[in-house]
PDB file of N, CA, C and O in Angstrom:
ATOM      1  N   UNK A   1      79.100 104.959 129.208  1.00  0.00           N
ATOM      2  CA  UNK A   1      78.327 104.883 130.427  1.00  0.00           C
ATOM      3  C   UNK A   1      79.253 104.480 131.557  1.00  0.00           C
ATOM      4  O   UNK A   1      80.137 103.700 131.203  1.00  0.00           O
ATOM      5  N   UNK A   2      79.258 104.889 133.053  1.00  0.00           N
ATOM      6  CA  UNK A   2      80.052 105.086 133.839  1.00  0.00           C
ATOM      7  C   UNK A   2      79.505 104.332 134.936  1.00  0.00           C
ATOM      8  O   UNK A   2      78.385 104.840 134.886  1.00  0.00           O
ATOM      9  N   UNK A   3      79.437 103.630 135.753  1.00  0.00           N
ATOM     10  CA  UNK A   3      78.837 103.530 136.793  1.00  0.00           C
ATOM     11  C   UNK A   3      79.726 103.126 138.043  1.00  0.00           C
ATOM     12  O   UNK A   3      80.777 102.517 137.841  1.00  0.00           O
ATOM     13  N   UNK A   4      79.262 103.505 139.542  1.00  0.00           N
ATOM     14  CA  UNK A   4      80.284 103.148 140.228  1.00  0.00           C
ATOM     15  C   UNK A   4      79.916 101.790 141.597  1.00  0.00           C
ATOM     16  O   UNK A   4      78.853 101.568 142.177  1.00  0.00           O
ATOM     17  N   UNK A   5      81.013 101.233 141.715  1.00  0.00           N
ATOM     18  CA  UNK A   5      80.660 100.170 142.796  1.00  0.00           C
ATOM     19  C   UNK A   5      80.960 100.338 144.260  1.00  0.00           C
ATOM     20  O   UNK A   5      82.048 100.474 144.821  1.00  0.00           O
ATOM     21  N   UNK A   6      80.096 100.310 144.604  1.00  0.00           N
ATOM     22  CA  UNK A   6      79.422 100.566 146.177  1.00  0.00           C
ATOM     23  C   UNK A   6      79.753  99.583 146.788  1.00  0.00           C
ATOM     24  O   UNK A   6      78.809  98.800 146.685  1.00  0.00           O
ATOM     25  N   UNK A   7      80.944  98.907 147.678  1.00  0.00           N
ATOM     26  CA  UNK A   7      80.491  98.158 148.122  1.00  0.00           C
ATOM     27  C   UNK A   7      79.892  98.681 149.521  1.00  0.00           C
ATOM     28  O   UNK A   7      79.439  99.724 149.994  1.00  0.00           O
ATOM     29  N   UNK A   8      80.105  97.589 149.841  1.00  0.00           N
ATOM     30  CA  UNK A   8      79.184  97.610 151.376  1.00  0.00           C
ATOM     31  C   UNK A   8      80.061  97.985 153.061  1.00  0.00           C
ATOM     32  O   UNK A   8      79.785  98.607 154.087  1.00  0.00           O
ATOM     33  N   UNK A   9      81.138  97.226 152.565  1.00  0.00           N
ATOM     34  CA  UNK A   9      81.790  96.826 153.743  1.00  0.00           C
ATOM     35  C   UNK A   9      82.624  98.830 153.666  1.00  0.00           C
ATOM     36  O   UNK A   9      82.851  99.272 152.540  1.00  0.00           O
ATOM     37  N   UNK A  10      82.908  99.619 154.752  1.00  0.00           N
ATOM     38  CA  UNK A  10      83.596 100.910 154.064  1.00  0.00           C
ATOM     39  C   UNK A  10      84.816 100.617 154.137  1.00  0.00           C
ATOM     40  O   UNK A  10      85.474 101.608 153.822  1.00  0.00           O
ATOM     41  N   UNK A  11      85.581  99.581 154.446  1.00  0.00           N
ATOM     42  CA  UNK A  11      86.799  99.484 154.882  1.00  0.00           C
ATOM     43  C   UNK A  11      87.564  99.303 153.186  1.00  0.00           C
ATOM     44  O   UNK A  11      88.762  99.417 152.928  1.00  0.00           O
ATOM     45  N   UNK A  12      86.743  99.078 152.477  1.00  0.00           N
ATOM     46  CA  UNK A  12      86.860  98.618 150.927  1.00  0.00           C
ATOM     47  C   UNK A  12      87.662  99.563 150.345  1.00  0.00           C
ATOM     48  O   UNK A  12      87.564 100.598 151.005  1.00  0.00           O
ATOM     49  N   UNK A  13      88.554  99.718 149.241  1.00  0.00           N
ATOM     50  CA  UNK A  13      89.347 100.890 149.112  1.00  0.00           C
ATOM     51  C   UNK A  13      88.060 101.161 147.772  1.00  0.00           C
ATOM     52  O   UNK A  13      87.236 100.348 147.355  1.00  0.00           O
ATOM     53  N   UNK A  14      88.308 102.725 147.307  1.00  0.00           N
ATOM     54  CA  UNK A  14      87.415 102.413 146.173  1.00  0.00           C
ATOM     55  C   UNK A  14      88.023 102.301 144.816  1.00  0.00           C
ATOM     56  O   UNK A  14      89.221 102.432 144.566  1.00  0.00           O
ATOM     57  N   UNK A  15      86.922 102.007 143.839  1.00  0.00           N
ATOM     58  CA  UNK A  15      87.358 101.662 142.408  1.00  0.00           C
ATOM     59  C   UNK A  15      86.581 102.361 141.423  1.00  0.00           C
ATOM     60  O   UNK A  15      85.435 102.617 141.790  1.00  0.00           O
ATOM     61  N   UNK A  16      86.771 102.583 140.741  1.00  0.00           N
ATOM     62  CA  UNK A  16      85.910 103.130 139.266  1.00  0.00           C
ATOM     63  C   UNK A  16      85.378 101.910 138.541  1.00  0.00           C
ATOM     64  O   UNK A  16      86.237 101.076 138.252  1.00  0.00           O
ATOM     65  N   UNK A  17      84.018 101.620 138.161  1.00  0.00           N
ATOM     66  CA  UNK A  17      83.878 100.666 136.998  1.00  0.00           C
ATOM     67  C   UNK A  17      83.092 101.360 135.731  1.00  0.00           C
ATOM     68  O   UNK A  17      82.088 102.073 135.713  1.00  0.00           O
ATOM     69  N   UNK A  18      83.704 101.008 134.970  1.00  0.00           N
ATOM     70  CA  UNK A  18      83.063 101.403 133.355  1.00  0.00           C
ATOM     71  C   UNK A  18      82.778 100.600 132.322  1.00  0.00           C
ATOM     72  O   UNK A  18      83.574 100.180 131.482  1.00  0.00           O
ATOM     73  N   UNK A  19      81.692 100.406 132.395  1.00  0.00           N
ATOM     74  CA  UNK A  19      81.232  99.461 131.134  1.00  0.00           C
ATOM     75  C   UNK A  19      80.683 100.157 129.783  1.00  0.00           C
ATOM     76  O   UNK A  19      79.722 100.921 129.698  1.00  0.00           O
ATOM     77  N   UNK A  20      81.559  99.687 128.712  1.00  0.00           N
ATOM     78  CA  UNK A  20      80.935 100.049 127.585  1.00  0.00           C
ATOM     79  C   UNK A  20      80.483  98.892 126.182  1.00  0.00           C
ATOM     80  O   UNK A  20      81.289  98.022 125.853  1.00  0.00           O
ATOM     81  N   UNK A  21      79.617  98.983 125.724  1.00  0.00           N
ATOM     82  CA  UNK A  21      78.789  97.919 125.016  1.00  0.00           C
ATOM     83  C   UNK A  21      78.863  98.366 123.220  1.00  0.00           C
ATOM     84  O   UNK A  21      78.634  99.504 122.810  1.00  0.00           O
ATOM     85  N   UNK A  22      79.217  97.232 122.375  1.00  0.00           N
ATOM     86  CA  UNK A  22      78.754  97.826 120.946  1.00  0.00           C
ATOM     87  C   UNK A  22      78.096  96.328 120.545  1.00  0.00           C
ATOM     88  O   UNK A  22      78.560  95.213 120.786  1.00  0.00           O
ATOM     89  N   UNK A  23      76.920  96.675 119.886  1.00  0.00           N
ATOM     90  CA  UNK A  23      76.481  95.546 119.282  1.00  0.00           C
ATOM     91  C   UNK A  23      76.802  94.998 117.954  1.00  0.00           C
ATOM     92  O   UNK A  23      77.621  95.688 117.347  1.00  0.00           O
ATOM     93  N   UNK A  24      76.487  94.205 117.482  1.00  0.00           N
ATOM     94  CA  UNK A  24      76.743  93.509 116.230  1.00  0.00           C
ATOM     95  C   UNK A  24      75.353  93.392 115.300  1.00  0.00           C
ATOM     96  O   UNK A  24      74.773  92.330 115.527  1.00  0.00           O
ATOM     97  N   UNK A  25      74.911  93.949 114.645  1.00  0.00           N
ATOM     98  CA  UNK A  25      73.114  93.332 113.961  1.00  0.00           C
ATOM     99  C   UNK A  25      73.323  92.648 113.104  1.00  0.00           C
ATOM    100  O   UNK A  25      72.498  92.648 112.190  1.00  0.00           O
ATOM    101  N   UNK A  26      74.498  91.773 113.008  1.00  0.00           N
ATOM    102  CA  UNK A  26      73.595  90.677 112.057  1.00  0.00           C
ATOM    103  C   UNK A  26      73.558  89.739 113.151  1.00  0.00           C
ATOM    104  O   UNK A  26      72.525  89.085 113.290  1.00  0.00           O
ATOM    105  N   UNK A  27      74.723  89.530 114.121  1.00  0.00           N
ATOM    106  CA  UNK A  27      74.976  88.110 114.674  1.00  0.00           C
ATOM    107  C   UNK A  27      73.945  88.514 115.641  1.00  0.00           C
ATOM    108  O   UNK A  27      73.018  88.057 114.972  1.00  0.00           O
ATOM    109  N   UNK A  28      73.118  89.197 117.088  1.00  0.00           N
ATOM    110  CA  UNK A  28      72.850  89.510 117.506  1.00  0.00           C
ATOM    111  C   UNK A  28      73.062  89.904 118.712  1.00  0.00           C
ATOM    112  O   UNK A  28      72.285  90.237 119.606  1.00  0.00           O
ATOM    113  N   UNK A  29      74.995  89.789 118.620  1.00  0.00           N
ATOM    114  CA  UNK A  29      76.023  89.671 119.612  1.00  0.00           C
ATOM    115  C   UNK A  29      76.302  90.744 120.569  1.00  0.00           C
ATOM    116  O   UNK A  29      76.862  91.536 119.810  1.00  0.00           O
ATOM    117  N   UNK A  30      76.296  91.206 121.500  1.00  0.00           N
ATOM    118  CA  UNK A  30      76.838  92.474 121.801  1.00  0.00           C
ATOM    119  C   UNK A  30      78.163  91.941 123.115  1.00  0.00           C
ATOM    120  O   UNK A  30      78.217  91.105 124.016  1.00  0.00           O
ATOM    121  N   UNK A  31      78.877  92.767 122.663  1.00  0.00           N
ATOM    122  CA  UNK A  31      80.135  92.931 123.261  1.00  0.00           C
ATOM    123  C   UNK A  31      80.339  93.904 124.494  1.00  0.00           C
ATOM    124  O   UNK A  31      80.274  95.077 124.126  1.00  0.00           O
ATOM    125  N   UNK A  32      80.543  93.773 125.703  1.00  0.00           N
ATOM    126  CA  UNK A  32      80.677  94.144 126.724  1.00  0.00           C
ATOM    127  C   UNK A  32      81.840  94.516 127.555  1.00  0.00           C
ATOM    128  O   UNK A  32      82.424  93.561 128.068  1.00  0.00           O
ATOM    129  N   UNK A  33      82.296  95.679 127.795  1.00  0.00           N
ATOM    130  CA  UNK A  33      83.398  95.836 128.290  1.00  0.00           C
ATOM    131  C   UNK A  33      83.356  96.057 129.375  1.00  0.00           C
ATOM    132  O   UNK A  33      82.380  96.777 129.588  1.00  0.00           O
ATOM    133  N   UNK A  34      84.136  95.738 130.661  1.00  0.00           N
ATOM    134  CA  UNK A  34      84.004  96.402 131.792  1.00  0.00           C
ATOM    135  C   UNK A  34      85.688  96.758 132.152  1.00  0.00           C
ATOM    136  O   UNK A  34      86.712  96.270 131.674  1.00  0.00           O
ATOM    137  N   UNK A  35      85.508  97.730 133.113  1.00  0.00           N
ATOM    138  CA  UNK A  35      86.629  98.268 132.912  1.00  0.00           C
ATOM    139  C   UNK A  35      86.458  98.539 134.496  1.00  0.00           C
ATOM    140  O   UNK A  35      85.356  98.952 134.857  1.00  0.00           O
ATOM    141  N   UNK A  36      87.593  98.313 135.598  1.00  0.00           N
ATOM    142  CA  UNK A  36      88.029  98.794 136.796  1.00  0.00           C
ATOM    143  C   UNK A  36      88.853  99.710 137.207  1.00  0.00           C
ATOM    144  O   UNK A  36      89.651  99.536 136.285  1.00  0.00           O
ATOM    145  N   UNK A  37      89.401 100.663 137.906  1.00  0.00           N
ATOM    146  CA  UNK A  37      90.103 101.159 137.906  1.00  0.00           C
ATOM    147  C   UNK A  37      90.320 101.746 139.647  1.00  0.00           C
ATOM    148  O   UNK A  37      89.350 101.974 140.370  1.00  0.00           O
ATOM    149  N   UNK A  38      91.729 101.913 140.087  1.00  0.00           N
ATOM    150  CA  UNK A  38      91.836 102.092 141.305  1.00  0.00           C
ATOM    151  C   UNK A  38      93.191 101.289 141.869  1.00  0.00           C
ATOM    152  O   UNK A  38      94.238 100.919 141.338  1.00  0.00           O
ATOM    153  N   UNK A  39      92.705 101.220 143.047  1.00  0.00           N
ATOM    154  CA  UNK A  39      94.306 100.451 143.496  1.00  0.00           C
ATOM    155  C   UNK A  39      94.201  99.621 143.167  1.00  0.00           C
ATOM    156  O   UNK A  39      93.097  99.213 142.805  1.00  0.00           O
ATOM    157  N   UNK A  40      95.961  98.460 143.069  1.00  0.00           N
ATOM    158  CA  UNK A  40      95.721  97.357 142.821  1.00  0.00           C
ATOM    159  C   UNK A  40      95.051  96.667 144.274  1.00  0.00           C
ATOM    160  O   UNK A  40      94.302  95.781 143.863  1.00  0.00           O
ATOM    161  N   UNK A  41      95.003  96.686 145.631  1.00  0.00           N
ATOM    162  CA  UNK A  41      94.498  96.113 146.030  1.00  0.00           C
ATOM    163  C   UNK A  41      92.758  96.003 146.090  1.00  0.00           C
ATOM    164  O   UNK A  41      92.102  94.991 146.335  1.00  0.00           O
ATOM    165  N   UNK A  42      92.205  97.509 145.755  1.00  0.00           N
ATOM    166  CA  UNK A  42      90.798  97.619 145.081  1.00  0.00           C
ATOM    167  C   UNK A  42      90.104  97.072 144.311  1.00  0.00           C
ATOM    168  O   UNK A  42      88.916  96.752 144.350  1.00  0.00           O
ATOM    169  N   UNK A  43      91.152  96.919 143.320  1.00  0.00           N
ATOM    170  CA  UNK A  43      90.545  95.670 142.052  1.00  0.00           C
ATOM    171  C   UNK A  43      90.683  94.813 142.273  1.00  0.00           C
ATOM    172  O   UNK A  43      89.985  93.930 141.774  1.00  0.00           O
ATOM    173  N   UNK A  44      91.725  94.526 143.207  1.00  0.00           N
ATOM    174  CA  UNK A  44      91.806  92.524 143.218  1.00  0.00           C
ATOM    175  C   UNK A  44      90.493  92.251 143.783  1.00  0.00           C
ATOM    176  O   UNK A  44      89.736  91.390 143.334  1.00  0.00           O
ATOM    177  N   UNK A  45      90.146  93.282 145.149  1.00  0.00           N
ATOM    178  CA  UNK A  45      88.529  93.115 145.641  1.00  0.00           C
ATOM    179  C   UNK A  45      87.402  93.130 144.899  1.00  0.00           C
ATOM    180  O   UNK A  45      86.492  92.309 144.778  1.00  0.00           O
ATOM    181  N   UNK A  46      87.556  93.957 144.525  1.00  0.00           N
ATOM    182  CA  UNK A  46      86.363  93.888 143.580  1.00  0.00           C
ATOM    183  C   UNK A  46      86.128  92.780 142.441  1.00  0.00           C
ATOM    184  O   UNK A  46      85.080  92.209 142.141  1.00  0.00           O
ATOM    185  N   UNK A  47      87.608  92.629 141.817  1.00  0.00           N
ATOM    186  CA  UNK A  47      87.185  90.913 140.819  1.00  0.00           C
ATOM    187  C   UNK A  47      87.132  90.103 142.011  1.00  0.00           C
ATOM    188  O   UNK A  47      85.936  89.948 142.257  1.00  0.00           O
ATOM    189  N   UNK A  48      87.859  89.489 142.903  1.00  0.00           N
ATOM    190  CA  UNK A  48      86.796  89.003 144.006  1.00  0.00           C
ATOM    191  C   UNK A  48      85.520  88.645 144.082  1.00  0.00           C
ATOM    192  O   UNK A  48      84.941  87.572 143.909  1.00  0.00           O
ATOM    193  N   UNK A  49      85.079  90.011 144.448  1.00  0.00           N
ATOM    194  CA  UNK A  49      83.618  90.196 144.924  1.00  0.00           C
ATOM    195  C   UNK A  49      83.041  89.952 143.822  1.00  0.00           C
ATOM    196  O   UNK A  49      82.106  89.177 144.027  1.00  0.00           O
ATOM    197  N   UNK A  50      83.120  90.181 142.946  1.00  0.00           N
ATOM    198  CA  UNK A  50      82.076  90.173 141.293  1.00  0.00           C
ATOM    199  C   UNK A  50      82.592  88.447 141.008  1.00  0.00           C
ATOM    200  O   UNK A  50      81.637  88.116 140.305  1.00  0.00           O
ATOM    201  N   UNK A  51      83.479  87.158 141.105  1.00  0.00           N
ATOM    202  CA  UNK A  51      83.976  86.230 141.280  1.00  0.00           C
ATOM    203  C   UNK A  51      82.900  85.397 141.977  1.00  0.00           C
ATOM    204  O   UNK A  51      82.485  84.372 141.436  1.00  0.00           O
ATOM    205  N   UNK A  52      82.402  85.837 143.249  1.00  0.00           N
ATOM    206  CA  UNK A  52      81.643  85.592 144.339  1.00  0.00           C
ATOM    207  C   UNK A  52      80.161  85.735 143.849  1.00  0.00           C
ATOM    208  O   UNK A  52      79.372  84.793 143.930  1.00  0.00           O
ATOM    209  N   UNK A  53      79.894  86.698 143.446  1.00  0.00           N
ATOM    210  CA  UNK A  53      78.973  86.765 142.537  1.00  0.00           C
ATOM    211  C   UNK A  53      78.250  85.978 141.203  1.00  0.00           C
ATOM    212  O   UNK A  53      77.104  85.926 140.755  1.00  0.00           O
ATOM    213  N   UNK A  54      79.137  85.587 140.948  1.00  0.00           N
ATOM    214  CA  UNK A  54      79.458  84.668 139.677  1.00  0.00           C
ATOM    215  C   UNK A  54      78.943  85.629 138.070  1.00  0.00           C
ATOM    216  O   UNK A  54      78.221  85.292 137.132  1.00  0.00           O
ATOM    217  N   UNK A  55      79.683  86.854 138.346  1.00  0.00           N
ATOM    218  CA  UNK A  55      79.936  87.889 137.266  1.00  0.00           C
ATOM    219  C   UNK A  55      81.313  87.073 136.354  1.00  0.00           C
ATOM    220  O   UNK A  55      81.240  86.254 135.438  1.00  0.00           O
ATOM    221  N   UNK A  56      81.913  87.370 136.687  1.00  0.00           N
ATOM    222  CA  UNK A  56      82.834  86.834 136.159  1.00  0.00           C
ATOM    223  C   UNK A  56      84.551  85.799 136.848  1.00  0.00           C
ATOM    224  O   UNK A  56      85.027  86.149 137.929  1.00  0.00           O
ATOM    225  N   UNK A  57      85.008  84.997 136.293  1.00  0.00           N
ATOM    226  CA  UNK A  57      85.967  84.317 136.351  1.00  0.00           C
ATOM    227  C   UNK A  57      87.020  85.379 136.593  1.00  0.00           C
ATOM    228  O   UNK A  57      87.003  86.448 135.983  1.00  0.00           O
ATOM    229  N   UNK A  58      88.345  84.924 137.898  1.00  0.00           N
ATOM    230  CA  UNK A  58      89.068  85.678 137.773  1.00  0.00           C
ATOM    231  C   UNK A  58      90.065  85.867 136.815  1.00  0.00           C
ATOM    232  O   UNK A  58      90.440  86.969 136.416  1.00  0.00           O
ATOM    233  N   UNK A  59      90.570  84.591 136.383  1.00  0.00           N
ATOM    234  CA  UNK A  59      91.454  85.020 134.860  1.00  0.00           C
ATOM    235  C   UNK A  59      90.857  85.338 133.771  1.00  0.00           C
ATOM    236  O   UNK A  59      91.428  85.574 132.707  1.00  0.00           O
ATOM    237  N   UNK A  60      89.339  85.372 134.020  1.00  0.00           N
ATOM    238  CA  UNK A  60      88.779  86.288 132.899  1.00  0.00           C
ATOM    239  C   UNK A  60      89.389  87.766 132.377  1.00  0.00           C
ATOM    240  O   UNK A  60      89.379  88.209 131.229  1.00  0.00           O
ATOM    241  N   UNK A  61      89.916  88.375 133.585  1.00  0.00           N
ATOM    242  CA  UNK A  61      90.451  90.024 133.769  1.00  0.00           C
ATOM    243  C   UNK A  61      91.712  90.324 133.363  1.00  0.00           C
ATOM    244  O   UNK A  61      92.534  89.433 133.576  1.00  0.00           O
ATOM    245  N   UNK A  62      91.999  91.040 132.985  1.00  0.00           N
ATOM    246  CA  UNK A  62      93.388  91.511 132.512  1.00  0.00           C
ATOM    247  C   UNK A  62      94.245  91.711 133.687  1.00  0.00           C
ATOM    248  O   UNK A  62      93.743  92.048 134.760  1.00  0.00           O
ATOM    249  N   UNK A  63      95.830  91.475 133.517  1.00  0.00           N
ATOM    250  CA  UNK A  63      96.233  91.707 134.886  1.00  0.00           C
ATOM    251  C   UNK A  63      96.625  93.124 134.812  1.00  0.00           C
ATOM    252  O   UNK A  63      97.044  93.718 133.818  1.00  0.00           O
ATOM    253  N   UNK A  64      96.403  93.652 136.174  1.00  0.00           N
ATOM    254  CA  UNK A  64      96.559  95.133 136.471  1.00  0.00           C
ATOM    255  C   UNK A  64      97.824  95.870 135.365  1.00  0.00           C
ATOM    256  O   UNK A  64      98.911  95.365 135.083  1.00  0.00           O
ATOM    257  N   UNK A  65      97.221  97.304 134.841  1.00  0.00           N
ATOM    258  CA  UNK A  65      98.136  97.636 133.987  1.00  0.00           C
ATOM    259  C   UNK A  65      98.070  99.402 134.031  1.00  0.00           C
ATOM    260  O   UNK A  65      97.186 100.005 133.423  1.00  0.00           O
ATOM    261  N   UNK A  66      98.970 100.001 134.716  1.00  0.00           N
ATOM    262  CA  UNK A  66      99.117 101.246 135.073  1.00  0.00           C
ATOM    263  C   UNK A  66      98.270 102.073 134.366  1.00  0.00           C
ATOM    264  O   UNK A  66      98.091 101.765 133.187  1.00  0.00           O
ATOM    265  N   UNK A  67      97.441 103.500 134.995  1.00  0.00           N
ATOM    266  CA  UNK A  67      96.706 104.159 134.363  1.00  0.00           C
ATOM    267  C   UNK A  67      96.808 105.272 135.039  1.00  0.00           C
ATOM    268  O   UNK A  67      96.610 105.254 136.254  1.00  0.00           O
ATOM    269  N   UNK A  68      97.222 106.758 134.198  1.00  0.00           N
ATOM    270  CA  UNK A  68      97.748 107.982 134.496  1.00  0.00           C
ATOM    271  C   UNK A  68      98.995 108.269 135.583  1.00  0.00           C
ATOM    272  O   UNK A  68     100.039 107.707 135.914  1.00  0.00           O
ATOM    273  N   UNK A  69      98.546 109.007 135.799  1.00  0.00           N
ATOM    274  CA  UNK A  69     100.126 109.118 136.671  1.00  0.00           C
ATOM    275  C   UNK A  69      99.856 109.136 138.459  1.00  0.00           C
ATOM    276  O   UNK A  69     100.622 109.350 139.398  1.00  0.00           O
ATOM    277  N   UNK A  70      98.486 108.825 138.388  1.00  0.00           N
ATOM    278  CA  UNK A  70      97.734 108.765 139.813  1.00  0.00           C
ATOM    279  C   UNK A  70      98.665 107.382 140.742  1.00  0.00           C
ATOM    280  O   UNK A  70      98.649 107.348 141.972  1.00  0.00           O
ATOM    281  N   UNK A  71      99.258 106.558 140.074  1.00  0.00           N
ATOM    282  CA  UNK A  71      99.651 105.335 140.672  1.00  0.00           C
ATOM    283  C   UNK A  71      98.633 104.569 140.517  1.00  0.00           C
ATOM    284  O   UNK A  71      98.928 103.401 140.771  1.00  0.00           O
ATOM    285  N   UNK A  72      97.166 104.769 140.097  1.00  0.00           N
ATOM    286  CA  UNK A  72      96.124 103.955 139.959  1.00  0.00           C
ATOM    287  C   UNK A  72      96.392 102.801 138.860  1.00  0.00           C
ATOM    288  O   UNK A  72      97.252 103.049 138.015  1.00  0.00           O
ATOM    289  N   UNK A  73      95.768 101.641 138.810  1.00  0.00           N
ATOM    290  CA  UNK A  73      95.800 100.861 137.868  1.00  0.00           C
ATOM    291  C   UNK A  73      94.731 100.181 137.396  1.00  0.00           C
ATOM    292  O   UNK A  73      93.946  99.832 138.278  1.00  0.00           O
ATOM    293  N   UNK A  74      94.326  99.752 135.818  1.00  0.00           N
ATOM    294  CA  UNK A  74      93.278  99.096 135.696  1.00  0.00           C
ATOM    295  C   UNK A  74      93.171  97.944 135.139  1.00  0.00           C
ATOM    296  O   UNK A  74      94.209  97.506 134.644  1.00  0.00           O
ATOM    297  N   UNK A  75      92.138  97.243 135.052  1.00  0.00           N
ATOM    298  CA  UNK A  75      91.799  95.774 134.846  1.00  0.00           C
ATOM    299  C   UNK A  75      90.558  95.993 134.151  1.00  0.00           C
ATOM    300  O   UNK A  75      89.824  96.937 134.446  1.00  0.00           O
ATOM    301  N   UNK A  76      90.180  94.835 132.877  1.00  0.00           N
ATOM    302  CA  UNK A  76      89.843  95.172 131.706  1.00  0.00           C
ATOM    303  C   UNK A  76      88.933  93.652 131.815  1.00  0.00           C
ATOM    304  O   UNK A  76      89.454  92.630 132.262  1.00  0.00           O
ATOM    305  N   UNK A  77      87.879  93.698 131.455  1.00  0.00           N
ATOM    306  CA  UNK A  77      87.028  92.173 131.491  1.00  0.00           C
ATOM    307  C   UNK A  77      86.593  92.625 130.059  1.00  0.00           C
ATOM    308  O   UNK A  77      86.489  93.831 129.834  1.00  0.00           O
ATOM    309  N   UNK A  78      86.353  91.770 129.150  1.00  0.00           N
ATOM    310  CA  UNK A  78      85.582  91.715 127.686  1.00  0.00           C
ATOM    311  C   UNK A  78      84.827  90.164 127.482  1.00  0.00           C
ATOM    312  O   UNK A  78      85.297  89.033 127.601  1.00  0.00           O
ATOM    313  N   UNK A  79      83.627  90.578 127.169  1.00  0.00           N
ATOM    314  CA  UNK A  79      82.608  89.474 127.337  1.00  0.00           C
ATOM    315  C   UNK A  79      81.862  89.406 126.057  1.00  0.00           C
ATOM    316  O   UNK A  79      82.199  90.416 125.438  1.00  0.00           O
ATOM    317  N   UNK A  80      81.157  88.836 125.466  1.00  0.00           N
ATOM    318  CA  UNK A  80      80.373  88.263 124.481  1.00  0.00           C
ATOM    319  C   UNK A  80      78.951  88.172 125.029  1.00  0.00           C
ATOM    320  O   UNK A  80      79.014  87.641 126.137  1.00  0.00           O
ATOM    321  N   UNK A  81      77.391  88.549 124.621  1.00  0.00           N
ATOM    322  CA  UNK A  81      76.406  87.952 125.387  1.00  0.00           C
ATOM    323  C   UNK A  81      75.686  88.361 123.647  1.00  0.00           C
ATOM    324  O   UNK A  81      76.024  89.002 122.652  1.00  0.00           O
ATOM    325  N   UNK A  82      74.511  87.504 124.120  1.00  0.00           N
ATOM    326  CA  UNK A  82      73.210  87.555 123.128  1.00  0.00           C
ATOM    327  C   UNK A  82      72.492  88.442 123.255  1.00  0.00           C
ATOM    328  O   UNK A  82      71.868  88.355 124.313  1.00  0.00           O
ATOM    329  N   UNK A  83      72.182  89.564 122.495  1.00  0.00           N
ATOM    330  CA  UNK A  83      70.974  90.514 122.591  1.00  0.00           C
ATOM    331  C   UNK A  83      69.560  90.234 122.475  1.00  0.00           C
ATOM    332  O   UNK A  83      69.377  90.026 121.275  1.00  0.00           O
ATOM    333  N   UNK A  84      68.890  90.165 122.853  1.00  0.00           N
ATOM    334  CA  UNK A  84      67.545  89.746 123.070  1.00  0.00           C
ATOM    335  C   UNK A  84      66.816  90.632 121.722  1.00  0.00           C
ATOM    336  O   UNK A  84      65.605  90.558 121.518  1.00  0.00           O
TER     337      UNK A  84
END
């Protein structure tokens, strides 16, 4: 699943975010990936903004790590939550 972040302000450079999820059935754990992608100054905004939010911690994120040959780079969050 793909989804993308909008921010608000247009001056924002943009980013790709991708979250993908696998659960666990016994523990009732599911595992959450999110995934950024774009410039490095894009992502630093965006963990920022999601920071501000209180999504997540910034050393929660992986530090920027080259992706294709675009010059783009991405940043990697992995989370733990309870499935209802």
């Amino acid at each position: 699943m793909q989804a993308y972040f909008v921010p608000n302000d247009n001056q924002l450079p943009s980013a790709e975010v991708s979250v993908q999820t696998s659960t666990d059935p016994v523990s009732q754990k599911e595992f959450i990936k999110v995934m950024v992608i774009g410039s490095r100054k894009g992502i630093n905004r965006i963990i920022k903004t999601l920071h501000r939010l209180r999504f997540a911690e910034v050393r929660e994120w992986s530090p920027p790590i080259p992706y294709g040959a675009s010059g783009e780079v991405m940043s990697l969050l992995r989370r733990q939550i309870m499935v209802d």
